[in-house]
C-alpha positions as MATLAB code, in Angstrom:
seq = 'XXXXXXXXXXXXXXXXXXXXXXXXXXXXXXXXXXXXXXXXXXXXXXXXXXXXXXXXXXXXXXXXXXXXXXXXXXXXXXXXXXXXXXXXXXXXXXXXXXXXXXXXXXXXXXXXXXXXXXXXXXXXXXXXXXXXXXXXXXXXXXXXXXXXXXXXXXXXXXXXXXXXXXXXXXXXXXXXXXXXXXXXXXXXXXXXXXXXXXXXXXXXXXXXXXXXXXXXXXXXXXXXXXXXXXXXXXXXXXXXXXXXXXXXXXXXXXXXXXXXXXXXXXXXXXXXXXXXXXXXXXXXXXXXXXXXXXXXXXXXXXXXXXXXXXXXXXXXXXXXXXXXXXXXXXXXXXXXXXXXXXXXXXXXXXXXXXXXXXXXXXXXXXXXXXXXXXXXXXXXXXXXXXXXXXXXXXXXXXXXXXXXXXXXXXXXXXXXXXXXXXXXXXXXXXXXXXXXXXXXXXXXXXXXXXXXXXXXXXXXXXXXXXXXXXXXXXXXXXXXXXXXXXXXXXXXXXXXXXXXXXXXXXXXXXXXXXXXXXXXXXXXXXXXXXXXXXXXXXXXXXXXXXXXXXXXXXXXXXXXXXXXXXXXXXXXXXXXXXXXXXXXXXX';
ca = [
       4.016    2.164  -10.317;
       0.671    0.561  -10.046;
      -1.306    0.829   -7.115;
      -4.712    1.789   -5.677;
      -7.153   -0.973   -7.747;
     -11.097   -0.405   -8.456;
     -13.447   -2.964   -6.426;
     -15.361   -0.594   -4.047;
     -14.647    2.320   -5.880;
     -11.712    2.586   -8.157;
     -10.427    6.170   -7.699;
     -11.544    7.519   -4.425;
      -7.881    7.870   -3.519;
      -6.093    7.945   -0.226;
      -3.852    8.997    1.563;
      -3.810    8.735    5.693;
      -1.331    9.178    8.281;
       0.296    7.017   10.747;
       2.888    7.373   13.235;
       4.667    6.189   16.125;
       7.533    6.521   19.089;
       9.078    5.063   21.828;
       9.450    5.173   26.324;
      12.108    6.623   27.369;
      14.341    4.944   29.743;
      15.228    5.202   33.666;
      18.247    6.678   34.284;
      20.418    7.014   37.591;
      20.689   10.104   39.464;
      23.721   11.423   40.675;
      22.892   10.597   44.450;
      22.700    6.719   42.671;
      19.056    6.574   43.253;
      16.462    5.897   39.904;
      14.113    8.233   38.698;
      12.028    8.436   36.032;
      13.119   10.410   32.752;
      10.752   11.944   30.978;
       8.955    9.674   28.255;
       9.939   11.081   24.263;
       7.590   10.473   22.445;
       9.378   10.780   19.171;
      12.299    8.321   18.965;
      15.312    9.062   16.873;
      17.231    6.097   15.637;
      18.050    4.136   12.789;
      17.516    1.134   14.569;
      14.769   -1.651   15.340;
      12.302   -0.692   17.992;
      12.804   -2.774   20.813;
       9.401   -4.401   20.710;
      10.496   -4.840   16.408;
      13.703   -6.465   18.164;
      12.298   -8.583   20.599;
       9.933  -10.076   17.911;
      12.531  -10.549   15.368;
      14.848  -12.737   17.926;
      11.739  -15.088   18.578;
      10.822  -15.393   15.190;
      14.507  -16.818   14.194;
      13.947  -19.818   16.330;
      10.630  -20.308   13.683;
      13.160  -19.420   10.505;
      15.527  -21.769   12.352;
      13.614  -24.765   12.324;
      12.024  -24.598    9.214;
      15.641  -24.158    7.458;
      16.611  -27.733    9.165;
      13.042  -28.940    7.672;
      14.405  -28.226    4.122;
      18.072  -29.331    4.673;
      19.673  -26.029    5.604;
      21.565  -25.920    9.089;
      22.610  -22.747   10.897;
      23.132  -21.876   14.195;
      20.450  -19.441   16.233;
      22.707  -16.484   16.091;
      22.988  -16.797   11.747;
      19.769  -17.373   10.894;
      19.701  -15.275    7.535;
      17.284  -12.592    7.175;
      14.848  -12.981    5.150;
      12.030  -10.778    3.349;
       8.896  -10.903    0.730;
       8.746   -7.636   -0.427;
       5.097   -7.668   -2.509;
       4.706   -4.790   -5.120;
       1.653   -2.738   -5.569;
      -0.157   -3.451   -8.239;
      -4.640   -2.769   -6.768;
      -6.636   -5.946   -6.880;
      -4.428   -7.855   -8.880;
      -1.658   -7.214   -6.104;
      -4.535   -8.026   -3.524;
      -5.147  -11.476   -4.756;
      -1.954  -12.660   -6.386;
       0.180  -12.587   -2.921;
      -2.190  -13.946   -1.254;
      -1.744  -17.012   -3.922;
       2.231  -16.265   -3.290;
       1.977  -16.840    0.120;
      -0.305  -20.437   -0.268;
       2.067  -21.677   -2.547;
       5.383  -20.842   -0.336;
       3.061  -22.966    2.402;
       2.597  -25.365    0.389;
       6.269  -25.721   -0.720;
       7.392  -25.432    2.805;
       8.918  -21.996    2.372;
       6.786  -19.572    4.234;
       8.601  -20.408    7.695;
      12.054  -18.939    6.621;
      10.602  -15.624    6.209;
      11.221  -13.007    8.934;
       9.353  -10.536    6.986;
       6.649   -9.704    4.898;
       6.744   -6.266    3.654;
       4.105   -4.630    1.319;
       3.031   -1.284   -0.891;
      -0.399   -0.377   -1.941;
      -2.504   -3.058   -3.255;
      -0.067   -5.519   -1.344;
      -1.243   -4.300    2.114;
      -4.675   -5.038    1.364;
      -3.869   -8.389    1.477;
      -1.544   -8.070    4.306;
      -4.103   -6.414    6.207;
      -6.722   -8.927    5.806;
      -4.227  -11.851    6.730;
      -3.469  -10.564   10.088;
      -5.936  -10.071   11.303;
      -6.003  -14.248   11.845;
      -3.352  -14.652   14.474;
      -1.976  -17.312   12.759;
      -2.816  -17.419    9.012;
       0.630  -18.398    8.014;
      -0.550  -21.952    9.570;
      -3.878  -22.184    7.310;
      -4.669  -19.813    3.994;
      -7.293  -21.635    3.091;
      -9.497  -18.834    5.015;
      -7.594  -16.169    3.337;
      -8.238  -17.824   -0.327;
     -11.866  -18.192    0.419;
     -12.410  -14.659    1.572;
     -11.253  -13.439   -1.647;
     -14.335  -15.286   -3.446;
     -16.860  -14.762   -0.745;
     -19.401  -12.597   -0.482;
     -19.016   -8.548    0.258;
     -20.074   -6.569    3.344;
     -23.553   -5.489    3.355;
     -24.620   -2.009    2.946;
     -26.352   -1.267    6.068;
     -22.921   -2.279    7.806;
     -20.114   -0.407    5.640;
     -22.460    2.698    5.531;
     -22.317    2.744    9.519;
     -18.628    2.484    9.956;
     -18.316    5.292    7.330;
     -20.999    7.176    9.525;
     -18.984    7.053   12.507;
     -15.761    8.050   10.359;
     -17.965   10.992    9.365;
     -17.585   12.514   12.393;
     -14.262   12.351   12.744;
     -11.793   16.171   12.249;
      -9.625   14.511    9.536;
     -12.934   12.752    7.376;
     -11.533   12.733    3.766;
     -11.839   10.915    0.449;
      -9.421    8.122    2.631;
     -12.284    6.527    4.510;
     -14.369    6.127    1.314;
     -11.166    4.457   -0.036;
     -10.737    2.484    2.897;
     -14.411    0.629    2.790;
     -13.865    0.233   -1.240;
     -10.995   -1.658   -0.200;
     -11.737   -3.565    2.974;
     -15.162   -4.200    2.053;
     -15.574   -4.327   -1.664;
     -11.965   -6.605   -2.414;
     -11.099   -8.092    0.827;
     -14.798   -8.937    2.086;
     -14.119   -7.777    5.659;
     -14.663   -4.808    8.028;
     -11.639   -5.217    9.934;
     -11.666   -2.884   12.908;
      -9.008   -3.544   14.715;
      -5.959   -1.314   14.966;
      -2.572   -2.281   13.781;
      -0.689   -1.747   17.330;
      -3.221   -4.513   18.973;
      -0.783   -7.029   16.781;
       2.311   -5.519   19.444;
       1.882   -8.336   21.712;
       1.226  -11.203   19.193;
       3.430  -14.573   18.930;
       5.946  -14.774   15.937;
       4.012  -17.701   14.097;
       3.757  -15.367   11.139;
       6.668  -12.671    9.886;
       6.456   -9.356   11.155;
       5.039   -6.928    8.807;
       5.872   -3.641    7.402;
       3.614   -1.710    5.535;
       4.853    1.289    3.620;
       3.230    4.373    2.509;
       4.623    8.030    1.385;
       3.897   11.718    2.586;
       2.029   13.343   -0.597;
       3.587   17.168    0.059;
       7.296   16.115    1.044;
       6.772   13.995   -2.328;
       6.295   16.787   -4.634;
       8.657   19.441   -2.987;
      10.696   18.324   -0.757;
      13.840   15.798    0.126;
      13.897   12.256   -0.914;
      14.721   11.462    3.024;
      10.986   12.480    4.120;
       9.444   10.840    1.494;
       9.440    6.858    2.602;
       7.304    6.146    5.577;
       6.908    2.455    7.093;
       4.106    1.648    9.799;
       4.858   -1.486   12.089;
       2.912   -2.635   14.801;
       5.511   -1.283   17.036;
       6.392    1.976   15.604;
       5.285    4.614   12.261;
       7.477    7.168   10.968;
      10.002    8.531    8.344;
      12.528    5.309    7.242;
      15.424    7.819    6.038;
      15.124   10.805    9.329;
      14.995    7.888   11.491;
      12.121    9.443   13.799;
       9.384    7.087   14.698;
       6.398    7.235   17.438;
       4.222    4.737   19.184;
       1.652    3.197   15.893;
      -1.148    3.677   18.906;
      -0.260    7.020   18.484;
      -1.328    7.387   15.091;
      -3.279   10.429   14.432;
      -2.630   12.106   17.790;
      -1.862   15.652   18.709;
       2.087   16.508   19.135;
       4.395   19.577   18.704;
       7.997   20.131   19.685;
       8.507   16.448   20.170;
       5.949   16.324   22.695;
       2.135   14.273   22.851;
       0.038   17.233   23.694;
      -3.296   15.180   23.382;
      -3.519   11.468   22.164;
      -6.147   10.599   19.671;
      -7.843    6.922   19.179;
      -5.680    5.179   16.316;
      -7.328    4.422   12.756;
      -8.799    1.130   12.013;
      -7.687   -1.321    9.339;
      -9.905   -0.525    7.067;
      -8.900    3.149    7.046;
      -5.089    2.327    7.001;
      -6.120    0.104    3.753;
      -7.545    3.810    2.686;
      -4.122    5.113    3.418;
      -1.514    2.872    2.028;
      -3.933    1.885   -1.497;
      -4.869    5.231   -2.459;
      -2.459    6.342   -5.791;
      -4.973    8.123   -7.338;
      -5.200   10.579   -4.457;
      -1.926   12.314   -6.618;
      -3.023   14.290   -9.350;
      -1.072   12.887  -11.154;
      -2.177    9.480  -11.154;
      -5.751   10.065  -12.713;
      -3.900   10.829  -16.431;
      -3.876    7.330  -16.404;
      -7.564    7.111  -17.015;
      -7.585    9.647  -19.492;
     -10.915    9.291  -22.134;
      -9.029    8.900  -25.428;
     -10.342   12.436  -26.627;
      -9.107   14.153  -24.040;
      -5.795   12.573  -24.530;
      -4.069   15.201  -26.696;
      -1.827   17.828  -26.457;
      -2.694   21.078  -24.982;
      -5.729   19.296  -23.640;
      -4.306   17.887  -20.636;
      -4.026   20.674  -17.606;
      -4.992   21.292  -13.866;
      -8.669   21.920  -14.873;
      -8.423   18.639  -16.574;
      -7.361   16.953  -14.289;
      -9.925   18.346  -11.213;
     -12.408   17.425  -14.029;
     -11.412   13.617  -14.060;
     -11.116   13.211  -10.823;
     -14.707   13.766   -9.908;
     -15.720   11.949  -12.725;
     -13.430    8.484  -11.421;
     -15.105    9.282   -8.228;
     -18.382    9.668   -9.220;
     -18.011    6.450  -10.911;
     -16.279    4.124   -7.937;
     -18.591    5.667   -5.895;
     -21.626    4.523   -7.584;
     -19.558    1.039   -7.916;
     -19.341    1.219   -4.078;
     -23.504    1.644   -3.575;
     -24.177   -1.849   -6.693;
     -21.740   -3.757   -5.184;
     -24.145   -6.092   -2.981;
     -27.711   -4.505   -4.579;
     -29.535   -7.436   -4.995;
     -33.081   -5.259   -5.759;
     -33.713   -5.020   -9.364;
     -34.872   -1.774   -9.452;
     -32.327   -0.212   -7.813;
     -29.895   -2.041   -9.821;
     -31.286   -0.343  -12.931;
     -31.212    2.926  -11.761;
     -27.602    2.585  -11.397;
     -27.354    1.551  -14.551;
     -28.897    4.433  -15.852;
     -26.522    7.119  -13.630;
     -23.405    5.018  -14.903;
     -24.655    5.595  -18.579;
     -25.393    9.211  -17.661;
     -21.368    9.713  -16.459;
     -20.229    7.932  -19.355;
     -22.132    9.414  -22.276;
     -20.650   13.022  -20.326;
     -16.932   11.894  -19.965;
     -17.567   10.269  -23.512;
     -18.803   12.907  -25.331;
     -15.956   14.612  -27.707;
     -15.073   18.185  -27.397;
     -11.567   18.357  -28.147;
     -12.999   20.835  -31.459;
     -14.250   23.232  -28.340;
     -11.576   22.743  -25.627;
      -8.899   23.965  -29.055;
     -10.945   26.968  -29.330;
     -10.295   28.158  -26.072;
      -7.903   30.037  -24.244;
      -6.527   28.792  -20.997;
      -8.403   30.496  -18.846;
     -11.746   29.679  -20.783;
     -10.747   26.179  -20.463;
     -10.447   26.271  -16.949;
     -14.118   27.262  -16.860;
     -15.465   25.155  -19.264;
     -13.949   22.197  -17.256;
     -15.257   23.558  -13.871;
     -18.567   23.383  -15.644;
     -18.192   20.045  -16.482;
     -17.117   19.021  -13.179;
     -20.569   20.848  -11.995;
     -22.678   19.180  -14.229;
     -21.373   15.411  -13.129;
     -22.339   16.366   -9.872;
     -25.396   17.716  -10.592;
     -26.298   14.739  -12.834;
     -26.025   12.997   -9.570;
     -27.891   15.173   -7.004;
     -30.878   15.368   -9.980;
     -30.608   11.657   -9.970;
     -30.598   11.143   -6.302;
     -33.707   13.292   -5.908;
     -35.442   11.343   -8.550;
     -35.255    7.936   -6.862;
     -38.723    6.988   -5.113;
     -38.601    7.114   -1.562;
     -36.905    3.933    0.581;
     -34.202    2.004    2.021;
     -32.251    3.005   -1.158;
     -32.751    6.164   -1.522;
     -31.486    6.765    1.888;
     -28.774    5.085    1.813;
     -28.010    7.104   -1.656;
     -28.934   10.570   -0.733;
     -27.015    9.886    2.581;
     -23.761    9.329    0.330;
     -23.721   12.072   -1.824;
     -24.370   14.631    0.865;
     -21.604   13.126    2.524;
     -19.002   12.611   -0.460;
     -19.682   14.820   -3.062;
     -18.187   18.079   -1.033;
     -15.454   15.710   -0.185;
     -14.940   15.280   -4.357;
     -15.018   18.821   -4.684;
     -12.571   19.333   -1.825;
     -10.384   16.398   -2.727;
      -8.550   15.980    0.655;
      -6.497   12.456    1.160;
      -5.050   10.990    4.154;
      -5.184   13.964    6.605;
      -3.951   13.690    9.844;
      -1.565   15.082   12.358;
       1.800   16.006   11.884;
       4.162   14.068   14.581;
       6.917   16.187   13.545;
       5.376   19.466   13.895;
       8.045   21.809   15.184;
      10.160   19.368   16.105;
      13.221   20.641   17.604;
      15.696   18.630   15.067;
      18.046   19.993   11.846;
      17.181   16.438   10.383;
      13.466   17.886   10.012;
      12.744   19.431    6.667;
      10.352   22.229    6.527;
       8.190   20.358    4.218;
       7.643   18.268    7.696;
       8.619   21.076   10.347;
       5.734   23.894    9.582;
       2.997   21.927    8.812;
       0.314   20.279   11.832;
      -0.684   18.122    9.750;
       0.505   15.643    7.150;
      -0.846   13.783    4.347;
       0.269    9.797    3.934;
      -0.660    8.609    0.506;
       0.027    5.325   -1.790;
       4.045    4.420   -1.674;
       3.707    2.877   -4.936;
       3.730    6.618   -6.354;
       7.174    6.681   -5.089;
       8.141    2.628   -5.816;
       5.916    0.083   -5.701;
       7.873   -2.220   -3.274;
       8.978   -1.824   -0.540;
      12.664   -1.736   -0.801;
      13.613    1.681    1.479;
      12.307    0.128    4.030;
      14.899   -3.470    3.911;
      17.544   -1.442    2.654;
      20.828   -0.957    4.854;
      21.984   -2.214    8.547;
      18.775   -1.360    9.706;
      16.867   -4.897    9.384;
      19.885   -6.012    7.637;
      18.298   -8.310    4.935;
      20.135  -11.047    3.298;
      18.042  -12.085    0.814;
      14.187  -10.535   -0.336;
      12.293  -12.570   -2.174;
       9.845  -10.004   -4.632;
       6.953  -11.385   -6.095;
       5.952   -8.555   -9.116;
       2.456   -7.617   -9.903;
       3.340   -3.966  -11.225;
       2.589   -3.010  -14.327;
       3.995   -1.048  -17.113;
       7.947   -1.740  -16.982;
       8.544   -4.377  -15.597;
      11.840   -3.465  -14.123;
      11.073   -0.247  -12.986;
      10.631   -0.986   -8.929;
      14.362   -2.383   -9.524;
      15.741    0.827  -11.109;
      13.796    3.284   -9.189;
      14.723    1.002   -6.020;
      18.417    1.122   -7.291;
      18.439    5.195   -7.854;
      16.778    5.654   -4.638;
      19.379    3.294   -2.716;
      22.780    5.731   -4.317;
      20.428    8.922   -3.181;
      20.357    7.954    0.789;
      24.092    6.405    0.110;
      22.498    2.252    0.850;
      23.692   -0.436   -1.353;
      21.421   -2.268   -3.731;
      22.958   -5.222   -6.221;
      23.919   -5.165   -9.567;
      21.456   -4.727  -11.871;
      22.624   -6.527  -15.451;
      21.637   -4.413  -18.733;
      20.690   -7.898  -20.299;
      17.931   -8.429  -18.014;
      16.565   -4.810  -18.842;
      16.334   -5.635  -22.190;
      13.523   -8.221  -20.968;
      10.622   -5.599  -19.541;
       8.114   -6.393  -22.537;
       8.459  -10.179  -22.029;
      10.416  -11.103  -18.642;
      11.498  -14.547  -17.576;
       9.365  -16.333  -14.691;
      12.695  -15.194  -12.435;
      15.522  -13.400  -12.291;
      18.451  -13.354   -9.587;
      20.221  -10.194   -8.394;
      22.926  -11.509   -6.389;
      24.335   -9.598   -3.458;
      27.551   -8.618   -2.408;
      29.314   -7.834    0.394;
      26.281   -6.198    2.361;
      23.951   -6.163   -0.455;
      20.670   -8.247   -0.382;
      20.157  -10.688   -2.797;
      16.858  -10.309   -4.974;
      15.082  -13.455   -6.156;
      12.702  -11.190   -8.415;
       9.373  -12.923  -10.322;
       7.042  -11.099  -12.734;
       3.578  -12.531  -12.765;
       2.801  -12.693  -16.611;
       6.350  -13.871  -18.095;
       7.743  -16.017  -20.424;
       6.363  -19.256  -18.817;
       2.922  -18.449  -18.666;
       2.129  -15.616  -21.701;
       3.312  -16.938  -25.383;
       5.046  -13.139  -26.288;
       5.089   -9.796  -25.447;
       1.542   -8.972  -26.424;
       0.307  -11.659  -24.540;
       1.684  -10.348  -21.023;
       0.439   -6.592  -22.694;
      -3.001   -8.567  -23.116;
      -2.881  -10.041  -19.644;
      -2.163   -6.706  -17.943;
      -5.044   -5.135  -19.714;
      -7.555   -7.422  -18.678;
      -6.354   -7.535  -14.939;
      -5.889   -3.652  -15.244;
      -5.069   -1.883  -12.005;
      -7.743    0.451  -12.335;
     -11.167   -1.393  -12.700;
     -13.996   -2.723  -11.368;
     -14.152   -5.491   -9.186;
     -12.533   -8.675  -10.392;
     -14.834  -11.910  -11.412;
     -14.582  -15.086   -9.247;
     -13.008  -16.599  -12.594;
     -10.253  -13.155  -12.621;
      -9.840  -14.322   -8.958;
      -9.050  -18.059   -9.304;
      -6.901  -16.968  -12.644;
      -4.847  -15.126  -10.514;
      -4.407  -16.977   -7.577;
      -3.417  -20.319   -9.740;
      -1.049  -17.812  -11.895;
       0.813  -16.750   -8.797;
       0.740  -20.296   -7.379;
       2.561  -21.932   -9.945;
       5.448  -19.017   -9.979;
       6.417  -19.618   -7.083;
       6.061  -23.526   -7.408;
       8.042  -23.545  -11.077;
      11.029  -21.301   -8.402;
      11.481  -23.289   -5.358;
      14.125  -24.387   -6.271;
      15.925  -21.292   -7.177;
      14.982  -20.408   -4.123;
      15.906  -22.418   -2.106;
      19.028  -22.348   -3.545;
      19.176  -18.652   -2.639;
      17.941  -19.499    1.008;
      21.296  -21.982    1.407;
      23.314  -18.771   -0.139;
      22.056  -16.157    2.241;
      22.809  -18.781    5.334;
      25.964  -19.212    4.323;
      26.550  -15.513    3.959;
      24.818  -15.044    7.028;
      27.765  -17.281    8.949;
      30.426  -15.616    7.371;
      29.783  -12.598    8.730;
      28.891  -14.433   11.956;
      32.401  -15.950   11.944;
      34.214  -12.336   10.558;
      32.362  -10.342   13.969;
      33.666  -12.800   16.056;
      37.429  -12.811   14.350;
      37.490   -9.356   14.595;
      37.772   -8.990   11.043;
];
């Protein structure tokens, strides 16, 4: 379950909140007269929003006409539903939808989606394309972003200034201008609910995080969290608020103070941020370290300042032109690597547990203190502003290692439906959903949005059918139906076809599902294992040659599938009449 992705910074994790909820209605007095009911602010349903309702009905008459384009016909009341569900997957996720998406307009395709849902690295992408009214129309813009050039200094260090102010300031914001600024090339301020009132040229988004705490200790049903730009809130509980209320002050059900909502760049902190569970950072575990017995809590606090240290000095090179400064980051990255690098597995085996929790706190002291000695040593400038301004600002935010912060819509909220995981706590923590699964499936599962058919492009790595088994077990634990997954096609994770078809029954979704590196493109199974490696979730910023490699990888997937596609499209309008004709038989 790949996610958060190294441009900006690689490990500064995140984790952020969002939330939403809805007006109440009029209702009648008894003397017949109308009054005003008091607004709730925390809507329970398991229904569409109305303003999610209202959009979807417009957008069929787009889906409509671009089935008859491609030779499908169906009436404006069985328009199938339709979803890209993008995986997670950092950078590589980043850039290979957005080469999805081209392709699919190319091919005539993207008009029959009604929805574009996305995880982690996935939402950067999504993020970026909205905020062009109508990028479904031209992705040219979109494609050329990706190679352009990055957001200045002097500009993502203000933003971050302002965010320093803020009560819930956390390793999330850092995150957030990795992201926006570093990979997508854009400091995209806006807020998510300003796309409420938009026209349906492009599908309506969902974008999907999880809440960290709930995660680790509590049910499965406050887990899955989906952000809209109508409503935020828990997919399974069925309680959503306003997305303008993101962030804002509630308890008992009620909006005691409202709060501006987070930017896009912060909510790209939010939904990208898997290394912001402890968990997560094993995977970047210095080959030394990597035994047994060596791998604990101190071990882990100790990598994660070191990933941070790193991405953070990633985030201050990433558009130094000045030679000297240049080299002075080279010589504090050789300084954290020759640390990390350095073997002491002989003295870590000596220890006992408790001296090993020391001797990694020491550690952890001395990267830090590598930096502030650093820092202090550069000769006074623009530069060494800039730097000294960062580490006073992030380095307590290392030590503290706080994600996603903000306020809890569901504090004491009057409801049995609450768990206490969710009930006692004012605030909340969102972090990456790709922890959880790394697509968005709980959120296009049941009568809810109703999906016919999803359409899942898959960047993850490691198994390559793991977002369809975890999706599966996840679907029989909050009783929704998900197809049939064949054993055969399991037997395919180390070298997958270009496509595979899950076929739905009854009111199942179908799943048109394509891995990026497959049989078509990689030669064996240790080509797609080579091909993962060098577009590694956790990394660096990608090349311009990475960049086009991707995009022209992802292209031709979905070119070499129209077809099956399409074929899936006629399928899922045919189903979509059925059960058209059934409702109005009675049956």
């Amino acid at each position: 379950m790949q996610s958060g992705n190294t441009s900006w910074a690689a490990v500064l994790v995140c984790v952020c909140v969002l939330t939403a909820g809805s007006l109440g209605e009029a209702e009648e007095n008894m003397e017949g007269t109308q009054t005003a009911a008091p607004k709730k602010h925390v809507r329970q349903s398991q229904s569409l929003s109305a303003g999610e309702e209202e959009f979807v009905q417009k957008r069929k008459q787009v889906v409509q006409e671009s089935l008859s384009s491609l030779g499908i016909n169906c009436t404006a009341d069985s328009v199938p539903h339709i979803a890209l569900l993008a995986s997670g997957g950092g950078q590589r996720a980043a850039v290979a939808l957005v080469g999805s998406l081209y392709q699919m307009k190319e091919e005539g395709l993207l008009d029959s989606l009604l929805y574009l849902g996305g995880v982690s690295g996935s939402t950067w992408s999504m993020a970026s394309l909205y905020s062009d009214p109508r990028w479904s129309a031209d992705l040219d813009g979109a494609v050329s972003r990706l190679s352009g050039p990055g957001v200045g200094l002097d500009e993502a260090l203000a933003w971050l200034g302002e965010r320093a102010e803020e009560e819930h300031f956390s390793l999330t914001d850092i995150w957030g201008l990795i992201t926006a600024a570093g990979i997508m090339k854009q400091m995209d301020v806006r807020r998510l609910s300003d796309e409420a009132g938009r026209n349906v040229s492009n599908p309506y988004p969902v974008y999907c995080a999880i809440e960290k705490y709930c995660y680790s200790n509590g049910p499965i049903e406050g887990n899955w969290f989906e952000v809209t730009p109508h409503e935020a809130g828990f997919t399974e509980l069925g309680l959503f608020i306003e997305t303008s209320h993101l962030g804002s002050k509630f308890q008992a059900g009620e909006l005691l103070e409202k709060k501006p909502e987070m930017d896009m760049i912060k909510l790209q902190g939010v939904l990208g941020c898997a290394v912001a569970h402890e968990e997560t950072v094993r995977e970047l575990i210095p080959p030394w370290l990597n035994v047994p017995g060596n791998v604990d809590d101190a071990a882990d606090q100790y990598l994660r300042v070191y990933h941070t240290l790193v991405r953070l000095v990633a985030l201050i090179r990433n558009n130094m032109e000045d030679p000297t400064a240049l080299s002075e980051l080279d010589n504090l990255q050789r300084t954290l690597r020759d640390k990390l690098n350095h073997n002491e597995s002989a003295l870590l085996e000596s220890k006992s547990s408790e001296e090993r929790k020391q001797v990694f706190q020491t550690w952890s002291l001395e990267l830090l203190g590598a930096v502030e000695t650093w820092s202090r040593g550069l000769e006074e400038g623009p530069f060494k502003k800039h730097v000294s301004w960062l580490t006073q600002r992030v380095l307590p935010l290392v030590v503290k290692w706080e994600w996603g912060t903000t306020r809890n819509f569901l504090y004491q909220h009057q409801d049995s439906v609450v768990p206490p995981c969710l009930q006692s706590a004012e605030r909340f923590h969102l972090i990456d959903a790709g922890l959880l699964i790394n697509v968005a499936y709980p959120s296009f599962l049941g009568d809810k949005r109703d999906i016919d058919l999803i359409i899942a492009p898959e960047y993850s790595a490691g198994n390559m059918f793991e977002t369809l088994t975890l999706a599966r077990d996840y679907a029989a634990k909050v009783n929704k139906t998900f197809p049939k997954i064949d054993d055969e096609i399991l037997e395919d994770k180390d070298w997958p076809k270009d496509c595979y078809v899950l076929q739905g029954e009854q009111n199942e979704p179908t799943i048109v599902f394509m891995p990026l590196f497959n049989r078509n493109n990689c030669k064996d199974a240790e080509e797609v294992k080579q091909k993962m490696e060098e577009f590694s979730t956790f990394q660096l910023p990608f090349s311009q040659e990475k960049i086009q490699f991707l995009l022209e990888t992802a292209k031709a997937n979905m070119k070499n599938n129209k077809e099956t596609i399409l074929r899936e499209i006629k399928k899922a309008a045919g189903r979509r009449q059925s059960k058209r004709n059934s409702s109005d038989s009675g049956l």
